[in-house]
C-alpha positions as CSV (number, residue, x, y, z in Angstrom):
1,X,13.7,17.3,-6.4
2,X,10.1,18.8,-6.9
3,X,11.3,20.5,-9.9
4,X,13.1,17.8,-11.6
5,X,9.6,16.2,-11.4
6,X,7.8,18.9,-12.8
7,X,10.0,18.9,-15.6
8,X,10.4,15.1,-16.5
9,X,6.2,15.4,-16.6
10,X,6.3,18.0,-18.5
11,X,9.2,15.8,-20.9
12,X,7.1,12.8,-20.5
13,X,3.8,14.9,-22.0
14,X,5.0,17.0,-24.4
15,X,6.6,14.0,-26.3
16,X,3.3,12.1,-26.0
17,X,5.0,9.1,-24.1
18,X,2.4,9.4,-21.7
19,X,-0.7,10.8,-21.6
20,X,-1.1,11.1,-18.0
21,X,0.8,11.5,-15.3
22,X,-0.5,10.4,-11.8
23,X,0.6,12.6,-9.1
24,X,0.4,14.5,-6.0
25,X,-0.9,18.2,-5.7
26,X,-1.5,20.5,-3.1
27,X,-5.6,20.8,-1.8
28,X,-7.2,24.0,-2.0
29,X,-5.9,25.4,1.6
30,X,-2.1,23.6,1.2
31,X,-2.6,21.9,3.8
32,X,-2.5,18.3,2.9
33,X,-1.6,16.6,-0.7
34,X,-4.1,15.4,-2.9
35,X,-3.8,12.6,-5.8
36,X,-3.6,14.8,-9.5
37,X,-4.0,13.7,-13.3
38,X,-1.8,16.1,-15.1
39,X,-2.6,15.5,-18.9
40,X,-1.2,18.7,-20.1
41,X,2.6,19.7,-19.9
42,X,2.0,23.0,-19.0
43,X,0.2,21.9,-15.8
44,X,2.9,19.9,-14.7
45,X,3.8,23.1,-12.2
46,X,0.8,21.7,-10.2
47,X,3.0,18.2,-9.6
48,X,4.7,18.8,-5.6
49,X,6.8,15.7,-3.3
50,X,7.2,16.5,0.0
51,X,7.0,14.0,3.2
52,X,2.9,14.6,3.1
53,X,2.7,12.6,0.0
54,X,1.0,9.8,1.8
55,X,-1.6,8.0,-0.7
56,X,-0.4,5.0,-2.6
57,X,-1.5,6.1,-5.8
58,X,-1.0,2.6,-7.5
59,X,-5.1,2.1,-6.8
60,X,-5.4,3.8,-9.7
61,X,-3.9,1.1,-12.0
62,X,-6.5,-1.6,-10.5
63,X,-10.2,-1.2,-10.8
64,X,-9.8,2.7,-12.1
65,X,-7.3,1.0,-14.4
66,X,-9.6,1.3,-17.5
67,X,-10.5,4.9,-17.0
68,X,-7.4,5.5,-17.0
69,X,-6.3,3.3,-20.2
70,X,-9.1,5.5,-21.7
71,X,-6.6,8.7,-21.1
72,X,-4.0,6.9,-22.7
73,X,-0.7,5.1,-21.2
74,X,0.1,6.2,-17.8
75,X,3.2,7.8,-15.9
76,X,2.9,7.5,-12.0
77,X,4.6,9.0,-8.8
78,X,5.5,6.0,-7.2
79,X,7.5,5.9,-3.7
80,X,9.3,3.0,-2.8
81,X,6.7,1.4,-0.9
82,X,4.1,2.4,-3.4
83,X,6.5,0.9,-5.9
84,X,6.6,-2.9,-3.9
85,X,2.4,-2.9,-5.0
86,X,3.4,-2.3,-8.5
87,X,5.5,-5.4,-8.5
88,X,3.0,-7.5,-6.5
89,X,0.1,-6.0,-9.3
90,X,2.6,-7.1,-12.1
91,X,3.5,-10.4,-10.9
92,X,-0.5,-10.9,-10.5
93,X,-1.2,-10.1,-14.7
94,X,-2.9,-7.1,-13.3
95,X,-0.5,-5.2,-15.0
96,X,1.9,-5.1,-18.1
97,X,5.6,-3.6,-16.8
98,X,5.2,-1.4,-20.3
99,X,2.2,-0.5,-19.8
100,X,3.0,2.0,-17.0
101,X,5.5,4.5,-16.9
102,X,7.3,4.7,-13.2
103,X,8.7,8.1,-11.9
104,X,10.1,6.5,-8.9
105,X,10.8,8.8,-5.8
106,X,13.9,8.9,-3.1
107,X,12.0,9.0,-0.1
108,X,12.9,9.2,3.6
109,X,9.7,9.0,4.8
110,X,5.9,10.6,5.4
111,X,3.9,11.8,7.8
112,X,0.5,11.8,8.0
113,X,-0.3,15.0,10.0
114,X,0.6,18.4,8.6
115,X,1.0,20.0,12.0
116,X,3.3,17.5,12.3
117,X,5.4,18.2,10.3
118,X,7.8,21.4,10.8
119,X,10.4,20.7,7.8
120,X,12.0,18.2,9.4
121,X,11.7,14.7,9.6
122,X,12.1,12.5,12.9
123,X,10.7,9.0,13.5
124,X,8.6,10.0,15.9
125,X,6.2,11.9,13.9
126,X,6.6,9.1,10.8
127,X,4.4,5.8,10.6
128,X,5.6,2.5,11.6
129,X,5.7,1.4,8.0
130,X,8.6,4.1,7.2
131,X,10.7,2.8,10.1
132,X,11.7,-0.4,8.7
133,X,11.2,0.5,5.2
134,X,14.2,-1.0,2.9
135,X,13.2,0.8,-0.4
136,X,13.7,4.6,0.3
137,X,16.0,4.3,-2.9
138,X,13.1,3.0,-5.4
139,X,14.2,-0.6,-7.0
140,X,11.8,-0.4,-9.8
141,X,11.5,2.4,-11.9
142,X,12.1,3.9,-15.2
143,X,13.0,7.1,-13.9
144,X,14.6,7.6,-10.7
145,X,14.2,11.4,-8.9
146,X,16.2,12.9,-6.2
147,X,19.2,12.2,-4.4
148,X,19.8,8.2,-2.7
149,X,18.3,8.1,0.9
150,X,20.5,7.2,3.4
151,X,19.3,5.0,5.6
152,X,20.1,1.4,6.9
153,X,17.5,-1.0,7.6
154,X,17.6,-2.6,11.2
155,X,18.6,-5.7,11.8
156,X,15.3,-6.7,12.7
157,X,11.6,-5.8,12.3
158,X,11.2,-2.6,14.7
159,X,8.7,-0.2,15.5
160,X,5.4,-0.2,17.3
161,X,3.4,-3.1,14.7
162,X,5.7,-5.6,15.6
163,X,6.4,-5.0,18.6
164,X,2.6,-5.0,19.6
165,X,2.8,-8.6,17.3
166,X,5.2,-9.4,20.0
167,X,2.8,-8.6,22.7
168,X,-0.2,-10.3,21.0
169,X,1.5,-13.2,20.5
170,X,2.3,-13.6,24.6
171,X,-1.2,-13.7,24.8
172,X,-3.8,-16.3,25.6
173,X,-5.7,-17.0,23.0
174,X,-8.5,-16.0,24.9
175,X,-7.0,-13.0,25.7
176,X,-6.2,-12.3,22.0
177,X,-9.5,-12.7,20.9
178,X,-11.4,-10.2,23.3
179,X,-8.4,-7.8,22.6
180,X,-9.6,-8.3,18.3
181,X,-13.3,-8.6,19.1
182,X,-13.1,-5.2,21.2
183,X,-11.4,-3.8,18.2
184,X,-13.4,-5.5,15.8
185,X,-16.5,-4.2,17.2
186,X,-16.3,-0.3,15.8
187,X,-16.0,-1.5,12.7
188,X,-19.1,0.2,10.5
189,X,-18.6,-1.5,7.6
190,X,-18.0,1.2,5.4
191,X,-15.4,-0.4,3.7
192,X,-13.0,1.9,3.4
193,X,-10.2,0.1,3.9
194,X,-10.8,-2.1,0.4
195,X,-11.9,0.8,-1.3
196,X,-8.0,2.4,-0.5
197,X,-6.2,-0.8,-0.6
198,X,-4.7,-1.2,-4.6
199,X,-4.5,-5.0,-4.0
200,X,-8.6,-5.6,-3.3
201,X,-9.2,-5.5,-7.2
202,X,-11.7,-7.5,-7.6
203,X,-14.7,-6.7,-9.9
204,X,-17.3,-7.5,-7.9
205,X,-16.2,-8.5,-3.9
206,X,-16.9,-11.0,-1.9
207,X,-18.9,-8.9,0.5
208,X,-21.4,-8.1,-2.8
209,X,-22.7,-11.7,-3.2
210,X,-25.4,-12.7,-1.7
211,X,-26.2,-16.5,-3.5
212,X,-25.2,-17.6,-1.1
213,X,-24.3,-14.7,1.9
214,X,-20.6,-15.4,2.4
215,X,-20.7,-12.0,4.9
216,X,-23.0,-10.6,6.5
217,X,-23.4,-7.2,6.2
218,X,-24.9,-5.9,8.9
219,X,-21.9,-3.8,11.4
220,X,-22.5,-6.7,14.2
221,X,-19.6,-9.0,15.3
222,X,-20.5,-11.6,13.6
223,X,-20.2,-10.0,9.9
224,X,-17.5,-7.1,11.8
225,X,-15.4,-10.8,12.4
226,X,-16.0,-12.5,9.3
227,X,-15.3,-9.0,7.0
228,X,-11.8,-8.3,8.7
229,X,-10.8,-11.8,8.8
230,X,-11.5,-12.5,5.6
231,X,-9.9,-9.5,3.7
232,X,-6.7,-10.1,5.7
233,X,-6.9,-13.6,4.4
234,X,-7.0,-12.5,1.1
235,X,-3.9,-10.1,1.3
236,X,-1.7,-12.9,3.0
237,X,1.6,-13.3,1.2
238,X,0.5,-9.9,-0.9
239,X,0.4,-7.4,1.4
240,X,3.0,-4.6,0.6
241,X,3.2,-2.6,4.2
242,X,1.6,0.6,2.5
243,X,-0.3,1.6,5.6
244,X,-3.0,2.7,3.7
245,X,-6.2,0.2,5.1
246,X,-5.2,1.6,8.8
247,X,-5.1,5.2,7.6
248,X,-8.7,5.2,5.9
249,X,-10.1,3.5,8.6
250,X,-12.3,6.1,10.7
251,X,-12.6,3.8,13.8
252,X,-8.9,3.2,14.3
253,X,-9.7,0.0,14.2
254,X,-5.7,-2.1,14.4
255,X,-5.5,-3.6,10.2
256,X,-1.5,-3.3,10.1
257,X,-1.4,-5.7,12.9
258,X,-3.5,-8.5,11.4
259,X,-1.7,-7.9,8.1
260,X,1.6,-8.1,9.2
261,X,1.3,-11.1,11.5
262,X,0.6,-13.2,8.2
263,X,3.4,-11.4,6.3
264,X,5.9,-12.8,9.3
265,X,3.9,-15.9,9.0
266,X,4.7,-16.1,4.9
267,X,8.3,-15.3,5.5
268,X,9.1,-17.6,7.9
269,X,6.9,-20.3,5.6
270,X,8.1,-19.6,2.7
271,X,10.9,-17.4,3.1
272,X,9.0,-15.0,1.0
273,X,8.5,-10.9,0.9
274,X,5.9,-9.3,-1.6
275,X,6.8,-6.8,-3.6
276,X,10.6,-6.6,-4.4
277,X,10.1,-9.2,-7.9
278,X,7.8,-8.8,-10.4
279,X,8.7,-12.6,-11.5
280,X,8.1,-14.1,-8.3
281,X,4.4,-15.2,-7.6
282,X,3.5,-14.7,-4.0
283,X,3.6,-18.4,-2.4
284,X,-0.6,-18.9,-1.8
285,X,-0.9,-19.0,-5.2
286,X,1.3,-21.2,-6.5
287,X,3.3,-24.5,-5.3
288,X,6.5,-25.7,-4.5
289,X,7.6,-29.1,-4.0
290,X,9.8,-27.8,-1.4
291,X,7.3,-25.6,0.6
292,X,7.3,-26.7,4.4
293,X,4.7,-29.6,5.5
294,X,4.8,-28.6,9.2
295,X,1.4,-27.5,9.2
296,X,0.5,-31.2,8.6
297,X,-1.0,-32.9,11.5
């Protein structure tokens, strides 16, 4: 699989169909993978896929998007998951389907921690995002690389997020909001978690202006609160279960949780999922005579 990559890069440069391909490499110790611009086909060998290939490199084609355009048009290592943002960023004119070539990967899952990982992969050392993951076998792609995944979805959402939804749900709200505001409270505003996320594209964020404040941005509850809840506002009905918010953050601080609460919320509204139609708007930003009114009062 790694070198039928290797070689359709190499393919993909040598023609001049691309002028870079966006990958994954090892770091200097091989001890984790590392996002790589391979603009020459004989350093394609660098290009490696294994289950530590973690990042979502579609951040790349957002705000870095014009550094990139300045290269010349792109070819990008795209998972399944990693894939599901593509769609979302096409569907949002943030980009053209041609303007991006796909390598998309079979996957049957990651891992986040090397030591982890001993050449085999078991859902216990895998996040919760691979366990219910639909799209091993990549749906959108111009190329597709390695052998179909096995794997059948459960019947129902599994794994640790939902079932701690579950939990937090049985909750008083009381309850619920000193479990969040406990959480909430490490937060150092670093921002981290926009910085990773491919879907926070904005040119300037709402965190940046200050005529008038809309967020405080001092690392107190009050602007810890009104930061989180805002950026998970702004993902509802768009957030593509890549994980990545949760990994970056250096507090630990919960995101998948709030995230994927409004996802089950937008599915059960609107009987939507982002990511899987590049046609399809996601539902907060567009209307529908038939949209449910139960929210009405």
């Amino acid at each position: 699989m790694e070198d039928a990559l290797k070689n359709k890069a190499r393919e993909l440069l040598a023609s001049g169909e691309v002028k870079v391909v966006i990958g994954y490499g090892w770091n200097g110790k091989k001890t984790r993978t590392t996002p790589v611009f391979i603009t020459k086909p004989e350093d394609a060998g660098k290009l490696v896929f294994n289950p530590l290939c973690v990042n979502n490199l579609s951040v790349y084609l957002t705000r870095k998007f014009k550094d990139i355009q300045a290269v010349g048009r792109p070819a990008i290592v795209a998972k399944g998951c990693d894939i599901k943002t593509l769609a979302v960023l096409i569907s949002e004119a943030q980009l053209k389907r041609e303007d991006v070539y796909i390598i998309g990967m079979a996957c049957n899952g990651v891992v986040y921690k090397q030591e982890l990982w001993k050449g085999e992969l078991t859902p216990e050392i895998m996040p919760a995002k691979c366990h219910n993951c639909d799209v091993r076998n990549p749906h959108i792609a111009d190329v597709i690389i390695g052998e179909r995944a096995v794997f059948t979805p459960p019947e129902k959402q599994a794994g640790m997020v939902y079932e701690k939804i579950e939990e937090l749900d049985r909750m008083s709200s009381k309850e619920r909001w000193d479990w969040w505001m406990e959480h909430f409270s490490r937060c150092i505003k670093c921002y981290a978690c926009r910085q990773v996320c491919p879907l926070c594209y904005c040119e300037r964020c709402i965190t940046e202006k200050n005529m008038p404040q809309w967020i405080e941005t001092s690392a107190h509850p009050r602007g810890n609160l009104s930061w989180n809840l805002t950026r998970a506002m702004h993902l509802v009905g768009r957030c593509t279960f890549c994980g990545e918010c949760e990994r970056a953050c250096p507090v630990n601080i919960p995101l998948n949780l709030i995230n994927q609460k409004m996802t089950l919320v937008v599915k059960d509204a609107f009987n939507y999922r982002s990511g899987y139609d590049t046609e399809v708007h996601p539902p907060m930003v567009v209307f529908s005579p038939e949209d449910k009114e139960d929210f009405i009062k």
